[in-house]
C-alpha positions as CSV (number, residue, x, y, z in Angstrom):
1,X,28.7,43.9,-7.9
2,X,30.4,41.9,-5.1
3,X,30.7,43.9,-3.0
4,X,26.5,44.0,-2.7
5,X,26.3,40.0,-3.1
6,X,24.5,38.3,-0.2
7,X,26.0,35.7,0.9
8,X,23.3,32.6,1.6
9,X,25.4,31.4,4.6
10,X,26.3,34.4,6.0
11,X,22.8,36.0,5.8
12,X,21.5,32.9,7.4
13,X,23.6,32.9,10.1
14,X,21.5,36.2,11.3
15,X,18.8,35.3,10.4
16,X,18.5,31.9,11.9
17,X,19.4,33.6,15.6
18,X,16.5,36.2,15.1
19,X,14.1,33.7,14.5
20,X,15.6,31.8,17.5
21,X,15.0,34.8,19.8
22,X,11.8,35.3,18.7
23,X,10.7,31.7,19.1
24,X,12.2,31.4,22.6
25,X,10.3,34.8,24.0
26,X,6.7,34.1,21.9
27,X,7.1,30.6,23.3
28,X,7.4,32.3,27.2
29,X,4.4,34.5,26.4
30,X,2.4,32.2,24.7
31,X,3.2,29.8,28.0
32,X,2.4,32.4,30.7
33,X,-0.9,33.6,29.0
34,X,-2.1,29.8,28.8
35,X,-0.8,29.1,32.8
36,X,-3.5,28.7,34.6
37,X,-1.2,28.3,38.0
38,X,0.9,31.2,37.2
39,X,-2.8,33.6,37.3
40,X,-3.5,32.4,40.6
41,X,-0.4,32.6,42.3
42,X,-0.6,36.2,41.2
43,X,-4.5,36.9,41.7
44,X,-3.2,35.7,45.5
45,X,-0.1,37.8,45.4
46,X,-1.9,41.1,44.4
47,X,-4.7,40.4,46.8
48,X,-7.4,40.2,44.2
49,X,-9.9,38.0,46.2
50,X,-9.9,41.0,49.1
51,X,-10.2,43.6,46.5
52,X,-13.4,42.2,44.3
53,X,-15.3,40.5,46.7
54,X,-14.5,37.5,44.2
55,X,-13.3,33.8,46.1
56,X,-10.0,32.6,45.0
57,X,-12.1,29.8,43.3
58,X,-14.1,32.2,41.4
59,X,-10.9,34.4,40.4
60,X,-9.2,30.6,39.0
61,X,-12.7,30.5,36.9
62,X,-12.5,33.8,35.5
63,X,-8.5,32.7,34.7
64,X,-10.4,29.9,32.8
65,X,-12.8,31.8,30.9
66,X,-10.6,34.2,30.2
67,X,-7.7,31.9,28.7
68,X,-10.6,30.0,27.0
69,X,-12.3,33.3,25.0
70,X,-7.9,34.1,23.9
71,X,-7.9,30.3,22.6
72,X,-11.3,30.7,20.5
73,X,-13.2,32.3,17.9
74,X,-16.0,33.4,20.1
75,X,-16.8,36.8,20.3
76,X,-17.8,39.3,22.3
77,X,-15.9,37.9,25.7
78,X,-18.3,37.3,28.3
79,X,-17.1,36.3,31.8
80,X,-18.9,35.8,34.7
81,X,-18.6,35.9,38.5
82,X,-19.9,35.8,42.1
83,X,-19.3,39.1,43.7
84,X,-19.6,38.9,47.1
85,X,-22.4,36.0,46.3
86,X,-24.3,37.7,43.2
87,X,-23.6,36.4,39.7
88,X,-22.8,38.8,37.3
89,X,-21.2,40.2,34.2
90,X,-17.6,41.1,35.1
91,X,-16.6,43.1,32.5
92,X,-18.4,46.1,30.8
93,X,-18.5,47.0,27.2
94,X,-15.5,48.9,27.1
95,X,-13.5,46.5,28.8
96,X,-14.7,43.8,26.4
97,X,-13.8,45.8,23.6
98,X,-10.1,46.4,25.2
99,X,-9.9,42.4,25.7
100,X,-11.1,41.7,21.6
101,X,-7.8,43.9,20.9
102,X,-5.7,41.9,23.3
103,X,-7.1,38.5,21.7
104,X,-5.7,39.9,18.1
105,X,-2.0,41.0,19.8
106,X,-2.0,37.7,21.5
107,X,-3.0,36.1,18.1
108,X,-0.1,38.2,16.3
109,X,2.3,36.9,19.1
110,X,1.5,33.1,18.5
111,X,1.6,33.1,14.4
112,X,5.1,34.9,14.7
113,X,6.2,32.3,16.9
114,X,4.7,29.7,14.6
115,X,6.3,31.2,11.7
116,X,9.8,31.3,13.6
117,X,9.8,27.5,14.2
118,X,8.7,26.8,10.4
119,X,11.6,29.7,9.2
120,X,13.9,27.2,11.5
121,X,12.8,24.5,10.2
122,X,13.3,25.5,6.6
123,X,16.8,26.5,7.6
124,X,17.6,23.5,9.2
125,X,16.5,21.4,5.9
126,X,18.2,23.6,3.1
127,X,21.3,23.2,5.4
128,X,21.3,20.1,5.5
129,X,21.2,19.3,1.6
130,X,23.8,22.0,0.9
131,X,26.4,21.2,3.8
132,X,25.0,17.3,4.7
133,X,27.2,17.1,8.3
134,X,28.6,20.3,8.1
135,X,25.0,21.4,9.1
136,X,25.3,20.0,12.8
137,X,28.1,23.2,13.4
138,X,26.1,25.5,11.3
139,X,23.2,24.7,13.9
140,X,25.0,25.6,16.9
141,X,26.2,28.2,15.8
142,X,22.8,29.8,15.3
143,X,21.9,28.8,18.7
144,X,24.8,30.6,20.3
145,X,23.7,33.8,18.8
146,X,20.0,33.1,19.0
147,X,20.6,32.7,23.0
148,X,23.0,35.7,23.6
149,X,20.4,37.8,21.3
150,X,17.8,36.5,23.3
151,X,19.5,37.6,26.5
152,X,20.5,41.0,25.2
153,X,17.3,42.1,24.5
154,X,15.3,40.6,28.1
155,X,18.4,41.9,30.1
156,X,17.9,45.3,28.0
157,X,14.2,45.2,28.8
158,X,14.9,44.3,32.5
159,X,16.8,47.4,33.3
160,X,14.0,49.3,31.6
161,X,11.5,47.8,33.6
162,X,13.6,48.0,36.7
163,X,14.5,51.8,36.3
164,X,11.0,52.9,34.6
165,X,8.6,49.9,34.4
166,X,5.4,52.7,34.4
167,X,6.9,54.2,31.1
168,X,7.9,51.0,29.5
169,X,4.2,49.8,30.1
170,X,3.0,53.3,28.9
171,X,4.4,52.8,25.5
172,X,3.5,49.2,25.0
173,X,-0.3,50.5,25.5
174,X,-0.1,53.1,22.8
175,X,1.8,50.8,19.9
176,X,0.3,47.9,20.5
177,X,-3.3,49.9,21.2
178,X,-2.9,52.6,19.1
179,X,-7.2,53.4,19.2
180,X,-6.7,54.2,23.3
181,X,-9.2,52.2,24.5
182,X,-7.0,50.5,27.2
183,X,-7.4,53.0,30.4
184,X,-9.9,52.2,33.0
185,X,-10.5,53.4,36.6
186,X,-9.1,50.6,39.2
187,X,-11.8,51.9,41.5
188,X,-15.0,50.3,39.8
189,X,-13.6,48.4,36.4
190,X,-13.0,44.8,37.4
191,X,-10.7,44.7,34.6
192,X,-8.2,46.6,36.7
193,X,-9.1,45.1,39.4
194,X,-8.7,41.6,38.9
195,X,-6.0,42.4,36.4
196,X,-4.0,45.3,38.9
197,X,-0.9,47.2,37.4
198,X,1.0,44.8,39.7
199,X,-0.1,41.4,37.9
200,X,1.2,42.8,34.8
201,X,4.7,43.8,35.9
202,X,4.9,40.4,37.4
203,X,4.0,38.7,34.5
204,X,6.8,41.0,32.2
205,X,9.2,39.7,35.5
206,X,8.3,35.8,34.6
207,X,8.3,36.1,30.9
208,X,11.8,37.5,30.9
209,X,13.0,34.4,33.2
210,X,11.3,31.8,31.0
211,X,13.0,33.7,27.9
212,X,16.5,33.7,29.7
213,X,16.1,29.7,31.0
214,X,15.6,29.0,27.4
215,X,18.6,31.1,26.3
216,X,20.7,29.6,28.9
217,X,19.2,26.1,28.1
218,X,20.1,26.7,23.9
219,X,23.3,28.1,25.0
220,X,24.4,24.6,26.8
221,X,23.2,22.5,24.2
222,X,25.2,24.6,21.7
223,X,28.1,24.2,23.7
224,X,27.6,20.4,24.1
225,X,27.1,20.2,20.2
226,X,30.2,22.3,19.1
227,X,32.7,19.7,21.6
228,X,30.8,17.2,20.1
229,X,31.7,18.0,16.5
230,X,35.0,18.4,17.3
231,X,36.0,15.4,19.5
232,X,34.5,13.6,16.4
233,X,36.1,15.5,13.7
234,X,39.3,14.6,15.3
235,X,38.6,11.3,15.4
236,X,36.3,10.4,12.4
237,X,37.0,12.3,9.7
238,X,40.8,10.8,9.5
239,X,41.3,9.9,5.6
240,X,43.1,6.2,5.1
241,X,45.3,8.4,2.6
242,X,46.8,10.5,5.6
243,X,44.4,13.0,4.9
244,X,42.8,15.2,7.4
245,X,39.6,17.5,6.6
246,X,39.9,20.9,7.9
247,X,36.9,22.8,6.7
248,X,33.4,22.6,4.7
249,X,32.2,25.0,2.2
250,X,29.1,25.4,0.6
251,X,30.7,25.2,-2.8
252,X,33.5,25.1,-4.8
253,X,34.7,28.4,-5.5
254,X,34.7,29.2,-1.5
255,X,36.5,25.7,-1.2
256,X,38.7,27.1,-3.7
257,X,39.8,30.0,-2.6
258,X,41.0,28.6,1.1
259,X,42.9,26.1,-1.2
260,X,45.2,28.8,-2.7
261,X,45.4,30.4,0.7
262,X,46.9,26.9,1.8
263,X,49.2,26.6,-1.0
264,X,50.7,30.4,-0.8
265,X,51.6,29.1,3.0
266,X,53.3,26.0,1.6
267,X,50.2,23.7,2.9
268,X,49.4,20.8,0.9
269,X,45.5,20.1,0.4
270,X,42.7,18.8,-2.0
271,X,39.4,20.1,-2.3
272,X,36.7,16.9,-2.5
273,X,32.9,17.1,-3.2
274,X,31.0,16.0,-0.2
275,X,27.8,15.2,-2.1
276,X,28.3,11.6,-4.5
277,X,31.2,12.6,-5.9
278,X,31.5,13.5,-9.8
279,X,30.7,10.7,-10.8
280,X,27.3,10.5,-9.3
281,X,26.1,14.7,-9.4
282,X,28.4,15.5,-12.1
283,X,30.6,18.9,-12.2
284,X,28.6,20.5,-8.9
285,X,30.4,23.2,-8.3
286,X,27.4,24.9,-6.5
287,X,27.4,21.7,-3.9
288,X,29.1,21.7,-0.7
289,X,33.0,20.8,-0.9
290,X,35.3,19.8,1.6
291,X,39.3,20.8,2.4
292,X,41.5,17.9,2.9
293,X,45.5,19.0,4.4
294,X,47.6,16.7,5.3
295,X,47.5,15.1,8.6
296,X,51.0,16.4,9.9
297,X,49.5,20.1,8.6
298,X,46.3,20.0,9.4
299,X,46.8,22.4,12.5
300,X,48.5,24.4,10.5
301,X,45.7,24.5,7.9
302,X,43.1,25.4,10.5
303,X,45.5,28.1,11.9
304,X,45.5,30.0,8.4
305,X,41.6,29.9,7.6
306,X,40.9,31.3,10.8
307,X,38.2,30.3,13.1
308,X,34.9,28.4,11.1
């Protein structure tokens, strides 16, 4: 049996980076689709104003109507433009139907990055009542692994794009449009033509630097955090006793265990609840403990557990 026992920590501290990754790249889509700026610079990129007949101002309106019908609960999309000076429908039926299936992936896109941030949140909470400080090292380490998983899979889904970006935008079409509805001719569908292949391959470009700016940017503040702990675990956590804690558990029998590690070595420690005490939770051996080694063996003590 223990050898298929989840551990709570040790699950979390995979889970808690997944849900990172996924709430830094939702959080670059869900930005990019919403960027008003970021359409225009590429409608004048791509040449879009030459190519429909539409003025830049009218392209940043159909941007506006576009992002607004994503945003709402109005249905069927309806956009209109002047085309070289006549008003009209943009988009034909097909072409609506293909943007009401891109509204529901977008839709699928914001509620898992909504339920990342509350799954963090969560995390962050439970931590905190079952480790109290030792939560703040828990933290960064999930935002070490939630940035470098986060960078993994962009940098992985760069090279792809880079060595076969046609291919790569291929197969996204057919899983997340599986009914096929999502080819048009770029000679007379305005969806293609103010929404060319080379907006799209753009807009993959500036999702994966937002996503890696936000690893990068979770990354330092982990770093800053972990020599944080540690300046003031060598300076605050000194015991008046000549006591030096070495190490948090999540209960006692883990606390235990690195005790008798301690004592085979010839290291002197005490385990101490780090929740009230006895005397205030009674026997909780299910609450977070602490490792206390003497001061002059305290190196010694962190030398023998290992890295935390």
């Amino acid at each position: 049996m223990r050898g298929i026992a989840v551990n709570p920590r040790r699950a979390a501290g995979w889970i808690a980076p997944a849900a990172l990754a996924l709430l830094l790249i939702t959080t670059a889509v869900r930005f990019t689709a919403n960027s008003l700026p970021v359409y225009e610079a590429l409608f004048e990129r791509h040449g879009v104003s030459a190519r429909t007949g539409i003025t830049p101002e009218g392209l940043a309106d159909v941007g506006r109507q576009t992002q607004a019908y994503f945003n709402s609960r109005e249905e069927p999309l309806r956009v209109t433009a002047e085309v070289r000076g006549e008003r009209r429908d943009l988009f034909n039926a097909d072409e609506v139907s293909h943007m009401a299936d891109v509204k529901t992936l977008f839709r699928r896109v914001y509620r898992t990055q909504e339920a990342a941030a509350l799954l963090l949140a969560a995390m962050t909470l439970i931590g905190a009542w079952r480790l109290r400080g030792g939560v703040y090292g828990e933290v960064a380490r999930w935002m070490r692994r939630g940035a470098a998983a986060t960078a993994a899979v962009i940098l992985a889904l760069g090279l792809w794009s880079v060595v076969a970006f046609n291919s790569l935008f291929t197969l996204f079409h057919y899983i997340g449009f599986p009914q096929g509805n999502w080819q048009f001719d770029p000679r007379t569908d305005y969806l293609v033509l103010v929404f060319p292949f080379g907006f799209w391959r753009d807009v993959t470009l500036f999702i994966g630097v937002l996503s890696l700016l936000g690893a990068a940017g979770l990354w330092a503040v982990a770093l800053a955090a972990a020599a944080l702990i540690r300046r003031e675990g060598a300076e605050g956590r000194r015991d008046p006793g000549g006591l030096v804690r070495v190490r948090g558990y999540g209960n006692e029998a883990e606390a235990r265990m690195a005790e008798g590690i301690l004592r085979d070595a010839g290291v002197q420690s005490v385990v101490r609840p780090e929740r009230g005490g006895y005397g205030l939770w009674g026997q909780d051996a299910f609450g977070p403990h602490g490792l206390w080694a003497l001061r002059e063996q305290a190196d010694e003590a962190s030398r023998l557990l290992g890295e935390e």
